[in-house]
Phi, psi and omega in degrees: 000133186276124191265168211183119167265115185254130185264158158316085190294163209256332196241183204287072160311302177306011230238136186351119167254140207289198154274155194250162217267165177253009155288099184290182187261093192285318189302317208247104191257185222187268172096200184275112191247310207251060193290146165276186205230121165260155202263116172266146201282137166327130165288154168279136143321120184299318219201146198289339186282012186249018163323147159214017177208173164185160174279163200181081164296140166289130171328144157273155178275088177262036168274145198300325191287318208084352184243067173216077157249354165299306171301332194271311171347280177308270170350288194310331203283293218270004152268032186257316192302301171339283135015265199327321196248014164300099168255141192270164199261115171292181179324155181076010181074350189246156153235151186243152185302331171293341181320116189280098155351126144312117160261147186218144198237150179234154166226150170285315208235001152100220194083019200303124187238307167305353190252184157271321187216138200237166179241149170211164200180149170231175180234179176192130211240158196192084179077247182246355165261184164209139163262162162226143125272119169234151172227148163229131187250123169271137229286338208263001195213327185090012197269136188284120196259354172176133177233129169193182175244148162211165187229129166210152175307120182329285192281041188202043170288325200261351180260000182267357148290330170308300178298314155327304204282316171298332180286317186300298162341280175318321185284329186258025186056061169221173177217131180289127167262336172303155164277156203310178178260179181276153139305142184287177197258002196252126154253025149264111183302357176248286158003277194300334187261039173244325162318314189277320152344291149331287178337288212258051173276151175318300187228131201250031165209011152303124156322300183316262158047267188318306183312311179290340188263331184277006208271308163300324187274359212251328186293285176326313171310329196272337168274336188231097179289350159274351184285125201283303192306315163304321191279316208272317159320321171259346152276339169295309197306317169318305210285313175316316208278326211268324175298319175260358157084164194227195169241037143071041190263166171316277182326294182310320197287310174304318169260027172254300187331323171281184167253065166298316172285001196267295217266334137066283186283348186274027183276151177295111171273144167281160170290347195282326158294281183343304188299318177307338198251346153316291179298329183314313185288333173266340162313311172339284199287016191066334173310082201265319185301326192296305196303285206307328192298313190310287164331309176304308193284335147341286180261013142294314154303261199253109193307344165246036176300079185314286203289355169254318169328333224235305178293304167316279185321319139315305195288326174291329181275348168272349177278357178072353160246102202256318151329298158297331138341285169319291170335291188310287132046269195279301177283028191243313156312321162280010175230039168027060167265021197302008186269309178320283190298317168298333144324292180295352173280326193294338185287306124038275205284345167312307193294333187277340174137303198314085188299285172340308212265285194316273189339285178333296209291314175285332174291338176308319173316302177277333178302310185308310189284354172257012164283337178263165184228152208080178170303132177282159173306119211306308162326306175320293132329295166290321201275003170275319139354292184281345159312303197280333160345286200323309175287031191025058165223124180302303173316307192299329152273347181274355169291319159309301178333294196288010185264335163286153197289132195317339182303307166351140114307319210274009196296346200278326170306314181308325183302321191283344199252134189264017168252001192235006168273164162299153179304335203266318204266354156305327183272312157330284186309324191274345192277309169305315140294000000 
């Protein structure tokens, strides 16, 4: 079985699709590309050794200050990692490569119907330690398969995910093949957790977000001026904040100000950004069924993914599911985006026919944007495009357009995208075909 982490998406995957509107897409013809997908319940495991899934709620914070959700984060991240690399043991105790993986889903919020066994935990922070609680649970009955504690020292976090991960094992005949994790390299506890801090931000594609994790990393530097790992933590996060762009903060503006935007594409990607940006590349290309397969496993990696809510949410509304359209939308907004998500509504309300009501909406739209000076943001900017597309109206995009900044590297996407040319050179292509 191919092992694989999935998180629980915060918006409507599952979610009704309307009736499609009666204006088609002449460039782009679309169809039902992101149909849902139904989730079937697990049959019970007889015996915890034919176990092959589990569930992973992200730990909770219960310290009285309230402010360890970077800690609870983290734990979660790395038992999952742990997790992951669990082979269950043939006869003798012994395993083999052939030996069948664990898939394993993580969630904010648990609700697991798909696994054999699901997990939840808190954490509780105490000085320079943290204790968890964990219970593990089967899934088809609810019968408690192990409840405990464990306690470490605050920099012995990835290894008390470990210890979690080993209780687990055992209960299932399996053996962790990763190797323990290292001790982290920072030996202040307060360092590392301005590092986890950073990390672990709610959404790692909020502006506000972005601003606070470089904000962390600028703080680590100021107790440790050597930490090789805190500067390559803060340069990424800069390349993060200028590639997805900001809200016209002190911070953007100072590293817009470099050729920073040059660099861009050399930023560290996660696998839930590879896929976006995959799909982003088969949206382009016509490929809309491929692209949504891409987009899902996205936000299954990661549940706050903006640019895959939004890119799903395009491909649904040329697709006639315009209710999940919406859905997708509204959670591209609530991850803080509301420029992103008001686009795609307006592209949305085209499809259904509300001519009137799209028109409102990109005009509020250009009004916001000509309230900021300088360049828009590349994201910003396209996905307002395509909102003024939607409305046949060419000037209004190339106008958008030219407002991103010539530094770009990604302009050469715009060039590529047959929904972002003028009308003259659309008509060429269908012609030409």
């Amino acid at each position: 079985m191919v092992c694989a982490v999935a998180l629980v998406a915060l918006g409507a995957r599952d979610g009704e699709a309307a009736r499609p509107g009666a204006r088609s897409q002449g460039n782009l013809p679309m169809g039902r590309a992101c149909t849902p997908l139904t989730i079937a319940v697990r049959r019970p495991v007889g015996s915890l050794s034919e176990v092959s899934s589990i569930g992973v709620a992200y730990f909770a914070g219960r310290s009285r200050g309230g402010n360890d959700a970077h800690l609870a984060a983290a734990l979660t991240t790395e038992l999952v990692t742990q997790l992951l690399s669990a082979r269950t043991k043939a006869a003798g105790g012994r395993t083999k490569d052939s030996d069948q993986l664990l898939v394993v889903k993580l969630s904010e919020g648990g609700g697991f119907t798909d696994v054999d066994l699901s997990m939840t935990g808190s954490i509780f922070r105490d000085e320079n330690s943290v204790r968890t609680q964990v219970k593990l649970t089967r899934t088809s009955d609810g019968a408690v398969i192990w409840t405990g504690s464990k306690v470490r020292p605050v920099l012995e976090l990835p290894m008390l995910a470990r210890l979690i991960a080993q209780e687990v094992a055992v209960r299932i005949n399996a053996r962790l093949t990763a190797p323990p994790p290292r001790p982290p390299v920072e030996k202040s506890p307060e360092l590392y957790e301005l590092l986890l801090r950073g990390m672990y931000i709610p959404s790692r594609y909020d502006p506000n977000e972005l601003v606070n994790a470089i904000q962390y990393f600028e703080q680590a530097i100021k107790l440790d001026s050597t930490s090789t790992r805190a500067r390559e933590l803060l340069e990424n996060a800069q390349l993060r904040l200028v590639a997805w762009g900001g809200n016209g903060s002190e911070v953007e503006s100072r590293l817009l100000r470099t050729d920073m935007i040059k660099r861009i594409q050399e930023r560290v990607r996660d696998e839930s950004e590879r896929l976006v940006e995959e799909a982003d590349g088969e949206i382009r290309d016509g490929v809309p069924v491929h692209a949504c397969q891409l987009l899902n496993e996205a936000i299954d990696r990661d549940a706050r993914s903006a640019p895959a809510y939004a890119l799903r949410a395009l491909v649904r509304a040329r697709g006639g599911e315009v209710r999940a359209a919406f859905a997708d939308a509204e959670v591209v907004t609530q991850l803080g985006r509301p420029l992103w998500g008001n686009s795609l509504r307006a592209v949305t309300l085209r499809r259904t026919g509300d001519t009137t009501a799209a028109r409102q909406q990109v005009r509020r739209l250009l009004a916001e944007t000509r309230r900021r000076t300088g360049h828009l943001p590349f994201w910003d900017a396209r996905f307002l495009a395509l909102a003024l597309s939607e409305m046949d109206d060419s000037t209004g995009v190339q106008s958008v357009l030219r407002r991103i900044d010539p530094r770009d590297p990604r302009l050469a996407w715009v060039r590529r995208d047959p929904s972002l040319q003028p009308a003259t050179e659309q008509r060429g292509r269908r012609r030409a075909r």
